[in-house]
C-alpha positions in Angstrom: 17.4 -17.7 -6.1 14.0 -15.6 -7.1 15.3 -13.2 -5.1 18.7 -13.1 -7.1 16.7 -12.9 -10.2 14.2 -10.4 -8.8 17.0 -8.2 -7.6 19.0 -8.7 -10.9 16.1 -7.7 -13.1 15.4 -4.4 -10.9 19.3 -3.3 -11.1 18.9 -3.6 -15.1 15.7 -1.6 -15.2 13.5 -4.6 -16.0 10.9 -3.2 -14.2 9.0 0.2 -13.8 7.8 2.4 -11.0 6.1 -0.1 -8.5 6.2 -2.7 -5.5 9.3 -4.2 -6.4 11.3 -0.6 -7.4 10.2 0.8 -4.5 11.3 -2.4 -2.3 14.7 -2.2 -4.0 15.3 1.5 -3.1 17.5 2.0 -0.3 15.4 4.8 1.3 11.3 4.0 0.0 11.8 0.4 1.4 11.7 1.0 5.0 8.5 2.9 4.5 6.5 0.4 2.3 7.2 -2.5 4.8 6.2 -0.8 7.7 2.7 0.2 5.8 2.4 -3.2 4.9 3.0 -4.6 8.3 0.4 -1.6 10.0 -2.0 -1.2 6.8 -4.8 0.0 10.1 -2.0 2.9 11.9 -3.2 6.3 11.2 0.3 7.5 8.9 1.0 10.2 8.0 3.6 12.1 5.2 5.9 13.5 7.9 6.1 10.5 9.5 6.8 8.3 6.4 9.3 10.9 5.1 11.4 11.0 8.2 11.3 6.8 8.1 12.8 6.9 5.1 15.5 9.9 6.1 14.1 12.7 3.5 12.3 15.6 4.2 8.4 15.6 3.3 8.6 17.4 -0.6 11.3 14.7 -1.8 9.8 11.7 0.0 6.2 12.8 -2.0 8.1 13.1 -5.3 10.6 10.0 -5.2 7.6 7.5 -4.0 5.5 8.9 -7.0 8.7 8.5 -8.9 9.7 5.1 -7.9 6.5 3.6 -7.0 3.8 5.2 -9.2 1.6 6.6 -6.9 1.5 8.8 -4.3 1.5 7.4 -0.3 -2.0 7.5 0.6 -3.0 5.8 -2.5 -0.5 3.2 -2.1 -1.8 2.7 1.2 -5.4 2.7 0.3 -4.6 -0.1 -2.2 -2.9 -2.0 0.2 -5.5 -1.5 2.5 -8.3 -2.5 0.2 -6.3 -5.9 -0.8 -5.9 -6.6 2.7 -9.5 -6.2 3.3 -10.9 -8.4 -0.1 -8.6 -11.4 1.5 -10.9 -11.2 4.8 -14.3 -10.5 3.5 -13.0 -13.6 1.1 -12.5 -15.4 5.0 -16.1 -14.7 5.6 -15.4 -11.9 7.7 -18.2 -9.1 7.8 -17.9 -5.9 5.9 -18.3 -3.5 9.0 -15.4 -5.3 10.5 -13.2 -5.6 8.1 -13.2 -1.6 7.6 -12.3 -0.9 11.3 -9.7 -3.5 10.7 -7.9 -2.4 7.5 -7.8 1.4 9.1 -10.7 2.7 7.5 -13.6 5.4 9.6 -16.4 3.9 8.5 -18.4 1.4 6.6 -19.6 3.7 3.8 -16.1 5.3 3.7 -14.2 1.8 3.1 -17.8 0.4 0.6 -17.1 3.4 -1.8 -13.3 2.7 -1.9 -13.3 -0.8 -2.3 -15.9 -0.2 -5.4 -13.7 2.6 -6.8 -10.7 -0.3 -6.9 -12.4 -3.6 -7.6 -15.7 -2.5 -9.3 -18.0 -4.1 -6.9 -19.2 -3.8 -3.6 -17.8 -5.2 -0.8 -19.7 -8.7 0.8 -18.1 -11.8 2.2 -16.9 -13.7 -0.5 -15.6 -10.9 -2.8 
């Protein structure tokens, strides 16, 4: 039944660029599943924009379109809300940046403040 409603409100226009426009397009929704079910593989634009049957210019413009953002940023969100549940877990920050895909410590520390205005600990 949410569903129903969900997909009902999306047809109408209820909603703008996001999660749920992009999860409704035919095309953008194979690509936003598959970076939420492997935040940590190493994607790139080609390879996104061939998953969703487009070539790499008209992928980059629909997302930004239909989603808001570009990609990568929409990855790096994801990412970084992945990683607050586990250092929320207890899990250490060193960690939990090799396992949300990010090179290094420092790297995933001056992300995670950019996006939640704090630095990363256990229990954020």
């Amino acid at each position: 039944m949410v569903l129903l409603i969900l997909r009902t409100a999306i047809d109408r226009g209820a909603t703008g660029p996001g999660l749920l426009a992009g999860l409704s397009h035919p095309s953008l929704h194979r690509t936003l599943v598959a970076m939420h079910d492997a935040p940590t593989r190493a994607w790139n634009i080609e390879d996104l924009a061939a998953m969703a049957g487009m070539s790499r210019s008209h992928f980059m413009a629909l997302f930004r379109e239909v989603v808001g953002t570009t990609p990568q940023a929409y990855l790096t969100g994801w990412r970084l809300t992945v990683a607050r549940r586990k250092l929320t877990k207890g899990a250490k920050v060193k960690a939990v940046a090799r396992q949300v895909g990010f090179g290094s410590a420092a790297a995933f520390s001056r992300a995670y403040f950019r996006k939640f205005g704090v630095w990363p600990s256990v229990r954020s």
